[in-house]
NUTISE-391700 format. One record per residue (C-alpha): residue in three letters; x negated, y, z. Coordinates in nm, 2 decimals, padded with zeros to 4 digits. Example, Ala and Ser with C-alpha at 12.3 -4.5 7.8 and 13.67 -1.06 7.14 Angstrom:
! residues 2
<site><rest>ALA</rest><east>-01.23</east><north>-00.45</north><up>00.78</up></site>
<site><rest>SER</rest><east>-01.37</east><north>-00.11</north><up>00.71</up></site>
***
This chain:
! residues 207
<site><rest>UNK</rest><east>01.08</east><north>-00.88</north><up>-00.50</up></site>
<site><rest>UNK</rest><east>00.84</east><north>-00.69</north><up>-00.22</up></site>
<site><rest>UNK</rest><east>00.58</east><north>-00.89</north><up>-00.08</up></site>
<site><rest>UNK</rest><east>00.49</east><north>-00.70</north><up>00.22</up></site>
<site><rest>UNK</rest><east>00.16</east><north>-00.81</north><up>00.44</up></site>
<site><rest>UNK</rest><east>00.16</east><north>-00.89</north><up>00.79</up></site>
<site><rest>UNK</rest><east>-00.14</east><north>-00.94</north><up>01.01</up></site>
<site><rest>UNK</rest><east>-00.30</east><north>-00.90</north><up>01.38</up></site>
<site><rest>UNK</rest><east>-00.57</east><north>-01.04</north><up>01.60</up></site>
<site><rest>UNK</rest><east>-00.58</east><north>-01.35</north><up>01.79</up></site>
<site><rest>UNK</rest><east>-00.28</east><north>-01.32</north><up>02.10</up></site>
<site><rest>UNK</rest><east>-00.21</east><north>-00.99</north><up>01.97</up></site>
<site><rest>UNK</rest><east>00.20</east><north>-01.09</north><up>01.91</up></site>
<site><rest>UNK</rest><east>00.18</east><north>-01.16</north><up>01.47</up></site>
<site><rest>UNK</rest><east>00.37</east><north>-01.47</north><up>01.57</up></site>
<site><rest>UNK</rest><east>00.69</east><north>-01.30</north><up>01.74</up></site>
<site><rest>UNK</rest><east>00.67</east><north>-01.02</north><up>01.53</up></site>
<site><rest>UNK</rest><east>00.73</east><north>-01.29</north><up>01.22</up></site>
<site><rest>UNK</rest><east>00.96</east><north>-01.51</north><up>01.43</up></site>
<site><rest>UNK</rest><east>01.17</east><north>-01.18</north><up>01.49</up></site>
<site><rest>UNK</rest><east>01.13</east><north>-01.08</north><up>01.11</up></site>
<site><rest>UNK</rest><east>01.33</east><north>-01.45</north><up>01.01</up></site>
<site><rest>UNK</rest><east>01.58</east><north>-01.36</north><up>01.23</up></site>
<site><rest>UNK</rest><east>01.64</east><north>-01.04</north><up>01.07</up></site>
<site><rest>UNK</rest><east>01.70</east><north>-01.25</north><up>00.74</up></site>
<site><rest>UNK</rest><east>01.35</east><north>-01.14</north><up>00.59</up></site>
<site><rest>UNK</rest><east>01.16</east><north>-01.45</north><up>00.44</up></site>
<site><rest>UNK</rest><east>00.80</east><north>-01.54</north><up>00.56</up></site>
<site><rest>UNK</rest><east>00.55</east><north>-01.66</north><up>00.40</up></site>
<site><rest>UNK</rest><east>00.26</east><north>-01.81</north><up>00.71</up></site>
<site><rest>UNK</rest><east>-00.12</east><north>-01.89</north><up>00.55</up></site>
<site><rest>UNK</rest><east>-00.16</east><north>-02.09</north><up>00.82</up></site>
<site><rest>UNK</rest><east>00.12</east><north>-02.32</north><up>00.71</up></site>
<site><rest>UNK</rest><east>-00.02</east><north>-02.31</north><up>00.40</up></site>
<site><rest>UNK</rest><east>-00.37</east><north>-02.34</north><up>00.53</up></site>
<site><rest>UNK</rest><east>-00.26</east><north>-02.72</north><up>00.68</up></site>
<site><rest>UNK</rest><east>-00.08</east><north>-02.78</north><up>00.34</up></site>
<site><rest>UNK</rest><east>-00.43</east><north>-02.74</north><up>00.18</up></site>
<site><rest>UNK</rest><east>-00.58</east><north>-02.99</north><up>00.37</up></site>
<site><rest>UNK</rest><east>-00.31</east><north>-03.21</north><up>00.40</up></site>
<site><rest>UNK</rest><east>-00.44</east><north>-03.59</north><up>00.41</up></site>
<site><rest>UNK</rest><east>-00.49</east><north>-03.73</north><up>00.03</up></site>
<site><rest>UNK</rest><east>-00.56</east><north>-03.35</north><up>-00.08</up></site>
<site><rest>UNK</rest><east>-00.87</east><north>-03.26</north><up>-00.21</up></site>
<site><rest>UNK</rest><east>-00.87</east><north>-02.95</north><up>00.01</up></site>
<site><rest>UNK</rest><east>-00.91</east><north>-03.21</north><up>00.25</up></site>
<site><rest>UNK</rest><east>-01.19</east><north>-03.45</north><up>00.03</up></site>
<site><rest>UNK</rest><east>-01.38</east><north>-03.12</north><up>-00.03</up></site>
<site><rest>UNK</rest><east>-01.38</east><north>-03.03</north><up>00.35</up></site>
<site><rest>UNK</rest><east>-01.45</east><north>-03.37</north><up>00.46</up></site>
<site><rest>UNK</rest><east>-01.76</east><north>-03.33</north><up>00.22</up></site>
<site><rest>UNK</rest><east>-01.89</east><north>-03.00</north><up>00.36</up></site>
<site><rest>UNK</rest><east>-01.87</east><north>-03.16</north><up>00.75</up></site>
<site><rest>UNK</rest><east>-01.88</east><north>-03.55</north><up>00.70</up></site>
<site><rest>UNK</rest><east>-01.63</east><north>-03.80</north><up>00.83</up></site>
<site><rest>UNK</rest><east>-01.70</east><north>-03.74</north><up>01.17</up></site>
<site><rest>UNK</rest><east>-01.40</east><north>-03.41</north><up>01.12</up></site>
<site><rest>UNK</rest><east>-01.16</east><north>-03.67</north><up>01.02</up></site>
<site><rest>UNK</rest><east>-00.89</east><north>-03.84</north><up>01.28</up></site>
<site><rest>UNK</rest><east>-00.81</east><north>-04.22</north><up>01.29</up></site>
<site><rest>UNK</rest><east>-00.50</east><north>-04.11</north><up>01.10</up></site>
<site><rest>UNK</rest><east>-00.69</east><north>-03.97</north><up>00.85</up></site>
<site><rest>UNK</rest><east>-00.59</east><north>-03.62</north><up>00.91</up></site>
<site><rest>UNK</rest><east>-00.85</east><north>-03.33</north><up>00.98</up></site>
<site><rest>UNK</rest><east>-00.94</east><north>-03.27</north><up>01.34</up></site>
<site><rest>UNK</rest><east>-00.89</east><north>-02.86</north><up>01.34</up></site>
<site><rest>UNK</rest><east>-00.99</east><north>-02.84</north><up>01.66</up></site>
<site><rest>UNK</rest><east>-01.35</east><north>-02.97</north><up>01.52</up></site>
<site><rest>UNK</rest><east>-01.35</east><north>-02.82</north><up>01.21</up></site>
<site><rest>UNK</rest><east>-01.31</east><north>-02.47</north><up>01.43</up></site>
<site><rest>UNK</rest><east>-01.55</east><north>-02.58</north><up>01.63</up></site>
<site><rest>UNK</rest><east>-01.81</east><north>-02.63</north><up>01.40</up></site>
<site><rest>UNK</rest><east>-01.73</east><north>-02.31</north><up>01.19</up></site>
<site><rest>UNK</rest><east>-01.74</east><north>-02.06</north><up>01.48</up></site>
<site><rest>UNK</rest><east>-02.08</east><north>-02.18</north><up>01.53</up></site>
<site><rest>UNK</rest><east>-02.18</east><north>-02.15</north><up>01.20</up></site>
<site><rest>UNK</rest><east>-02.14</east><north>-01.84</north><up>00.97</up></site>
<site><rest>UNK</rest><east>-02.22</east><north>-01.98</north><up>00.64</up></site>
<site><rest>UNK</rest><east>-02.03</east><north>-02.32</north><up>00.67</up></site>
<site><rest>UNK</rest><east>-01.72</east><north>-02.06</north><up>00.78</up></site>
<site><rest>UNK</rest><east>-01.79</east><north>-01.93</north><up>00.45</up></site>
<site><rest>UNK</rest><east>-01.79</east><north>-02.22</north><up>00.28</up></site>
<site><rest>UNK</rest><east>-01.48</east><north>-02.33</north><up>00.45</up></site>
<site><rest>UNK</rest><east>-01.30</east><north>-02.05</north><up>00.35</up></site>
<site><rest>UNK</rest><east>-01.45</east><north>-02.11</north><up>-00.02</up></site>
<site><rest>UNK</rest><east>-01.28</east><north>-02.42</north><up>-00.02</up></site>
<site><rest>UNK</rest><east>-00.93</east><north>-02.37</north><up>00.13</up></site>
<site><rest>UNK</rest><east>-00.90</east><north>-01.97</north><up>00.04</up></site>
<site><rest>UNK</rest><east>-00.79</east><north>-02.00</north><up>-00.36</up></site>
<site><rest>UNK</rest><east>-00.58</east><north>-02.32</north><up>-00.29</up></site>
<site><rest>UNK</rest><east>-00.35</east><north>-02.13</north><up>-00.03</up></site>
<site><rest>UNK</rest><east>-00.38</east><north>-01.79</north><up>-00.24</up></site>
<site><rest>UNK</rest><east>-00.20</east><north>-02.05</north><up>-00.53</up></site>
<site><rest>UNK</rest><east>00.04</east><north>-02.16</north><up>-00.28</up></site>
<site><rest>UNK</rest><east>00.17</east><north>-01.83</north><up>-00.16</up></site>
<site><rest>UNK</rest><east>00.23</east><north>-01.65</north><up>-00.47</up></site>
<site><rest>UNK</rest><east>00.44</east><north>-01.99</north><up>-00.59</up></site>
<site><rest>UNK</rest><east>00.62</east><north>-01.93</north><up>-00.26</up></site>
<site><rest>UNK</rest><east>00.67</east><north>-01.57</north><up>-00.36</up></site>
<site><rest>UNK</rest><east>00.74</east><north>-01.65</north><up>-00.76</up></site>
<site><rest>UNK</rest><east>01.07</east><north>-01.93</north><up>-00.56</up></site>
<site><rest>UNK</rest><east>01.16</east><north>-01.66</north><up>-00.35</up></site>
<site><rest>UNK</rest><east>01.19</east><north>-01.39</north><up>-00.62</up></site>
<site><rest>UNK</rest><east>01.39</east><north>-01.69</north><up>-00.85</up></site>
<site><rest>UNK</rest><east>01.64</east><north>-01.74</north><up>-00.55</up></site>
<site><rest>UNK</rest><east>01.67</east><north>-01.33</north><up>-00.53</up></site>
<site><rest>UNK</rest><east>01.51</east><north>-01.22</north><up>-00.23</up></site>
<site><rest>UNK</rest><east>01.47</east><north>-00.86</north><up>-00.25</up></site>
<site><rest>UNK</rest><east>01.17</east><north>-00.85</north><up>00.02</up></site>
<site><rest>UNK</rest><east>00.93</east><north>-01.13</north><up>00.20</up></site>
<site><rest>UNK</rest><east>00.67</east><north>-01.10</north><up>00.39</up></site>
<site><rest>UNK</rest><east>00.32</east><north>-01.28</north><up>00.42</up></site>
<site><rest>UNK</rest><east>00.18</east><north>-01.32</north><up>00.74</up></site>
<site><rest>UNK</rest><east>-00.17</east><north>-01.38</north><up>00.77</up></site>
<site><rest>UNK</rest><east>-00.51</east><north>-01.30</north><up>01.01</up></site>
<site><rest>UNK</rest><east>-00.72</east><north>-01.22</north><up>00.74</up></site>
<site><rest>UNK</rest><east>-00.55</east><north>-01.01</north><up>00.51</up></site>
<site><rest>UNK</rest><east>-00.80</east><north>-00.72</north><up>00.58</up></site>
<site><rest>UNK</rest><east>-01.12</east><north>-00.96</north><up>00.62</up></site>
<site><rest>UNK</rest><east>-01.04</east><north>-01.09</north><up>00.28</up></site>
<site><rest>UNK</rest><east>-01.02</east><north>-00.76</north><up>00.11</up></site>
<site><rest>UNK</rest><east>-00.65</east><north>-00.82</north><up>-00.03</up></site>
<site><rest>UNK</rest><east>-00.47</east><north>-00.57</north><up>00.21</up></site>
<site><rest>UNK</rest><east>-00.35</east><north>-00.36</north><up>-00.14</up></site>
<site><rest>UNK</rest><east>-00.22</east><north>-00.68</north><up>-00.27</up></site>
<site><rest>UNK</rest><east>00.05</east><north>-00.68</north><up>00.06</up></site>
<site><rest>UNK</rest><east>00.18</east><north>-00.31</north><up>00.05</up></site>
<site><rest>UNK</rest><east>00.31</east><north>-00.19</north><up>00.28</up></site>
<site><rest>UNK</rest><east>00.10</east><north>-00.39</north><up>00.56</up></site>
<site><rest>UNK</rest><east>00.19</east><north>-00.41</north><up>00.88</up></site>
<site><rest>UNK</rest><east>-00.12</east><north>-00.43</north><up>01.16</up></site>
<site><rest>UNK</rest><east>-00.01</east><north>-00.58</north><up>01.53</up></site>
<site><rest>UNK</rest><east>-00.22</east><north>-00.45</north><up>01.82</up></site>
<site><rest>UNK</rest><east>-00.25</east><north>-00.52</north><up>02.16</up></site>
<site><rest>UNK</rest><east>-00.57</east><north>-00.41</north><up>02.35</up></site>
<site><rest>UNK</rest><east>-00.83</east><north>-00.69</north><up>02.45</up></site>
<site><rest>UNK</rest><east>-00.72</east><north>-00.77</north><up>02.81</up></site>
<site><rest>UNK</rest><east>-00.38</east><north>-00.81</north><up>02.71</up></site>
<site><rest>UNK</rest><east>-00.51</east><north>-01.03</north><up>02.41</up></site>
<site><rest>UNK</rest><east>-00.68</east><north>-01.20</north><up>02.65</up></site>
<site><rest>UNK</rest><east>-00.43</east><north>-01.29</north><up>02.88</up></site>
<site><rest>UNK</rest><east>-00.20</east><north>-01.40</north><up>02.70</up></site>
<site><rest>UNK</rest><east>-00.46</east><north>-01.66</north><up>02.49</up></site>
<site><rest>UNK</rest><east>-00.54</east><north>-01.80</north><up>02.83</up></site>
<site><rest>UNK</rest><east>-00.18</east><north>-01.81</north><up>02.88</up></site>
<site><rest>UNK</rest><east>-00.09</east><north>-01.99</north><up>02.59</up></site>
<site><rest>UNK</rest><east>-00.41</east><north>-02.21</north><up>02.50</up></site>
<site><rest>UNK</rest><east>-00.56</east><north>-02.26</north><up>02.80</up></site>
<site><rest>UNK</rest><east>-00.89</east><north>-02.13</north><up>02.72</up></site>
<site><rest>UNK</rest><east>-01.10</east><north>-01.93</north><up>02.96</up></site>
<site><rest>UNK</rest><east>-01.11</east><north>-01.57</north><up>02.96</up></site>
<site><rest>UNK</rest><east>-01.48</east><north>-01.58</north><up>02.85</up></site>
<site><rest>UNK</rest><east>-01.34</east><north>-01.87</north><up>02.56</up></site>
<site><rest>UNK</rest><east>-01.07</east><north>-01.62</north><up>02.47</up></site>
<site><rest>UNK</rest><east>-01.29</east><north>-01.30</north><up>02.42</up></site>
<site><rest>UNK</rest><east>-01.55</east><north>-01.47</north><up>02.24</up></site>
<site><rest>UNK</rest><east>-01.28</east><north>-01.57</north><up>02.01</up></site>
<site><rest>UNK</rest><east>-01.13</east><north>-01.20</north><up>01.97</up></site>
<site><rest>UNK</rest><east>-01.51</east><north>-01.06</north><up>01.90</up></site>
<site><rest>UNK</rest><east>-01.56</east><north>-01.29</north><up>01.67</up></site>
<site><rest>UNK</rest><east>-01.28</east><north>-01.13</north><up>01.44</up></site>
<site><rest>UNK</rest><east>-01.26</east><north>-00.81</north><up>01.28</up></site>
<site><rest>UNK</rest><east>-01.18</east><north>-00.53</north><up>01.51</up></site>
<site><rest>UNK</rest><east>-00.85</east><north>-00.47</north><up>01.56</up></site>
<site><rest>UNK</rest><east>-00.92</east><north>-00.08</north><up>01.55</up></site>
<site><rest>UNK</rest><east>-01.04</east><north>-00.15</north><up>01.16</up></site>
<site><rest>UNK</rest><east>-00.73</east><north>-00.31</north><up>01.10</up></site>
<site><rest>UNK</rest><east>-00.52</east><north>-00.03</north><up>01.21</up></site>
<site><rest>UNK</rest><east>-00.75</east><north>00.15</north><up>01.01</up></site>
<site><rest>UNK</rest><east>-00.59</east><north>00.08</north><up>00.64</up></site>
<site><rest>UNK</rest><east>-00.27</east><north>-00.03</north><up>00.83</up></site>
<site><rest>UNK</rest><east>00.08</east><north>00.14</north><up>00.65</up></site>
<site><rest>UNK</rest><east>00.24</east><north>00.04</north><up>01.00</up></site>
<site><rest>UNK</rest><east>00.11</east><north>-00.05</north><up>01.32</up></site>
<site><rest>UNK</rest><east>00.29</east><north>-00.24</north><up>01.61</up></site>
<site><rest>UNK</rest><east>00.16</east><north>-00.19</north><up>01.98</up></site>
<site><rest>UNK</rest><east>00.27</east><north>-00.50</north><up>02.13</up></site>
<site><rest>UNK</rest><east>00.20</east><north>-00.37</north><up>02.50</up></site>
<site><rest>UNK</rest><east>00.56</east><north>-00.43</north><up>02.66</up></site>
<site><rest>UNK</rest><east>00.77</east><north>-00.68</north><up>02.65</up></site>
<site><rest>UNK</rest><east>00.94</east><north>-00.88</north><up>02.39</up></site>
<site><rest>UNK</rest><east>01.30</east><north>-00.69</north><up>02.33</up></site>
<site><rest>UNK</rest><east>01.04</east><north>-00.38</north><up>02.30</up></site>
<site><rest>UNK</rest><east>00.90</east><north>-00.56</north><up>02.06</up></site>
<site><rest>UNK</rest><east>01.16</east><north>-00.65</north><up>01.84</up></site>
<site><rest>UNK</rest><east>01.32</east><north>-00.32</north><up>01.88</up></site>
<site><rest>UNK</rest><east>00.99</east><north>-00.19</north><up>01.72</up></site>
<site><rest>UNK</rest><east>00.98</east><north>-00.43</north><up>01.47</up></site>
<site><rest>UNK</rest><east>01.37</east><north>-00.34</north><up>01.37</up></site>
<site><rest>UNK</rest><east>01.27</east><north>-00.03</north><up>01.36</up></site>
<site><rest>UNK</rest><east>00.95</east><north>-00.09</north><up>01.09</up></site>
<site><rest>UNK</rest><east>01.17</east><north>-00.32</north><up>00.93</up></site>
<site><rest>UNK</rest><east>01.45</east><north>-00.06</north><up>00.85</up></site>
<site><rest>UNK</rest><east>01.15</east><north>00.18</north><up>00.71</up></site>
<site><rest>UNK</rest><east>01.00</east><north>-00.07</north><up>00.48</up></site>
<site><rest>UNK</rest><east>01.36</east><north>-00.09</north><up>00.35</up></site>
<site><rest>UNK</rest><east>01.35</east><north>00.28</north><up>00.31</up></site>
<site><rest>UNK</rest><east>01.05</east><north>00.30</north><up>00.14</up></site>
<site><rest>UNK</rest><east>01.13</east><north>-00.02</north><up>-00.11</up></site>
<site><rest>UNK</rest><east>01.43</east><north>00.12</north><up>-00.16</up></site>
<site><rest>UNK</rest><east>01.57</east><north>-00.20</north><up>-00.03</up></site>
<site><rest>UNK</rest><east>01.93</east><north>-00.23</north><up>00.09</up></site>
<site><rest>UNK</rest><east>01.90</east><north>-00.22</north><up>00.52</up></site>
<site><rest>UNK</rest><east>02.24</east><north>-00.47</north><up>00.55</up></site>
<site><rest>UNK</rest><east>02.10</east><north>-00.71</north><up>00.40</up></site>
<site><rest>UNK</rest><east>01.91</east><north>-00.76</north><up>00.70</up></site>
<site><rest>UNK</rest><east>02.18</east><north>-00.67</north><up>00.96</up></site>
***
């Protein structure tokens, strides 16, 4: 089985580009799925965060506030680091046992859709990869849009990342997710079909 990579900035259309990728019949894999699975209550993903940032991160329900933990880690550099130290190997375990049941059940491709493929230095690990770009405004807008953060919230978010333009840089294909959404999935049929090509991987199953 493929394992093909799949990754974009923040509001930059990773989501729909996935979403359109299951319709298709492809498989996905989503870290941030897997992320919440880390730290799922009783983990100890979740007793090793609740460690590194004290109780206060935790909600009546015993669940981790995300919205604190993200909070706190865009604020601070190393605890980000230490965060990702933490819940990094434990999703990295739980995708390739996603991959290792997909590949039992005879999926000829899947794809792993992730923001930090290219941060975490494992792009070659997700050939081909697949890069979503939108320019900042647009990112911007549609943030606000969706989150209701303010455009100053929203681009101190997208700066905080990687540049996109870095991404695109070691990118095998890359999606410009300016128009609107049947552009989009027109474009991602069309990447879809030459990932098939190039895997040597049977288009109709996909029709």
């Amino acid at each position: 089985m493929h394992l093909f990579g799949l990754t974009g900035g923040i509001a930059s259309g990773k989501s729909a580009v996935a979403a359109r990728l299951r319709e298709r019949g492809v498989p996905v894999i989503d870290a941030d799925q897997l992320a919440r699975e880390a730290v799922a209550k009783g983990s100890d993903g979740l007793a090793a965060v609740t460690r590194l940032f004290g109780p206060e991160v935790l909600l009546p329900d015993g669940t981790l506030d995300r919205k604190k933990v993200a909070a706190a880690v865009f604020a601070d550099e190393e605890k980000r680091k230490a965060l990702n130290a933490i819940v990094h190997p434990i999703v990295t375990m739980l995708t390739f046992k996603a991959a290792s049941r997909l590949r039992d059940e005879g999926e000829a491709l899947a794809c792993y859709e992730a923001a930090l493929i290219v941060e975490n230095g494992v792009a070659d690990a997700f050939r081909p990869l697949i890069v979503v770009s939108a320019p900042e405004d647009v990112q911007v807008a549609r943030a606000t849009a969706r989150d209701g953060s303010t455009p100053d919230e929203a681009r101190a978010r997208i700066r905080a990342q990687m540049p996109l333009a870095e991404k695109t840089a070691v990118a095998d294909y890359v999606i410009e997710n300016t128009g609107t959404l049947e552009e989009l999935n027109r474009t991602t049929d069309e990447v879809l079909a030459a990932i098939c090509a190039r895997l040597d991987v049977d288009p109709d199953r996909y029709e």
